[in-house]
N, C-alpha and C positions, 0 to 999 in steps of 0.2 A: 691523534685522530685526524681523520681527514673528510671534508665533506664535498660535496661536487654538485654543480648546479647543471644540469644538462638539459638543452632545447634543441629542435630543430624536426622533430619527429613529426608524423603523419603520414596521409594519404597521398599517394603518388601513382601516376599513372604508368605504367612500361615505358620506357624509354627514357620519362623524365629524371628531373633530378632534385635531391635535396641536398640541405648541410647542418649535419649535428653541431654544435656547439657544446662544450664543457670547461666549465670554470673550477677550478678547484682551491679550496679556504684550507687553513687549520694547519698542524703541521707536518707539510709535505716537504719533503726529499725535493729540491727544487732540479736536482742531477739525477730524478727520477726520469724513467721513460715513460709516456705516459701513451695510454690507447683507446682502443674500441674492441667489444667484443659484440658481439650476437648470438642471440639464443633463439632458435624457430619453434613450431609446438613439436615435442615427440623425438628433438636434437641435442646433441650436446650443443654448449658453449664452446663457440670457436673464435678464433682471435681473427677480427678482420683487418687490421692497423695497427705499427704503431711509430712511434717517434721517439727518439732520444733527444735530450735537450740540448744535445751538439744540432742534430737536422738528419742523424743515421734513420734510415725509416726501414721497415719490415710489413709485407703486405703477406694475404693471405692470396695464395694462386687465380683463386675463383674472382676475385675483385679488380687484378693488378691493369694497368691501362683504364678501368673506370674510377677507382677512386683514388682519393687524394688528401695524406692526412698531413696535419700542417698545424705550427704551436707557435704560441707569442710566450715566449718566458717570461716577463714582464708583469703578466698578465692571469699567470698560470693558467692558461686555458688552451686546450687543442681542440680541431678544428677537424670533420672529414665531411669533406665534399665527394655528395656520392652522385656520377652522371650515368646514363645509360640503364637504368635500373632494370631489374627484371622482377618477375615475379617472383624467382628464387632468392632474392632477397630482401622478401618481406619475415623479419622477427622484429626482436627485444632487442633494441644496440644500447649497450653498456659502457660507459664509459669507466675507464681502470688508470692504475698509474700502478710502479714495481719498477725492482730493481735493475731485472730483466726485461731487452726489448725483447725478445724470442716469447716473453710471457708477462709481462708487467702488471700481474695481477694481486699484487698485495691491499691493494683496498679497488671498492667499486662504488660503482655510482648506484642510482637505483634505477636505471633502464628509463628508455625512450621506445618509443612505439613506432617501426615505419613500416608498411604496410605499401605495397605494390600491386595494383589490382586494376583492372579497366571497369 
């Protein structure tokens, strides 16, 4: 089992920026890839990030040149720094870890709230 502690969520304005944070306990695959997804209302889940615990990264089109995902092994915790934001990227960001960076979705977090709005 795997648990994951995720903060960094909230209210942000168009342009600005936030950073998720996610910790993850228990026993994890530490040569897991670990990620982000996001879920809006009415959308699938789609994968915004992710990391391999080499530094291999895989971004989703929509985000590439604003975000930034980033992992301490150490630490198990990965890191997406989101700048530029827009209001289409206000959902549910999830944090995940799997085998797969293309999908690394063998366990999940229980969502973070960011919300883009003036």
């Amino acid at each position: 089992q795997v648990q994951f502690v995720e903060s960094g969520g909230g209210l942000v304005q168009p342009g600005g920026s936030l950073r998720l944070s996610c910790a993850a306990s228990g026993s994890i695959n530490r040569l897991y890839a670990m990620g982000w997804y996001r879920q809006a209302p009415g959308k699938q889940r789609e994968l915004v990030a992710a990391i391999t615990s080499g530094g291999r990264t895989n971004y989703a089109d929509s985000v590439k040149g604003r975000f930034t995902i980033s992992r301490d092994n150490a630490k198990n915790t990965v890191y997406l720094q989101m700048n530029s934001l827009k209001p289409e990227d206000t959902a549910v960001y999830y944090c995940s870890c799997g085998e797969l960076l293309l999908s690394p979705n063998d366990y999940w977090g229980q969502g973070t709230q960011v919300t883009v709005s003036s």
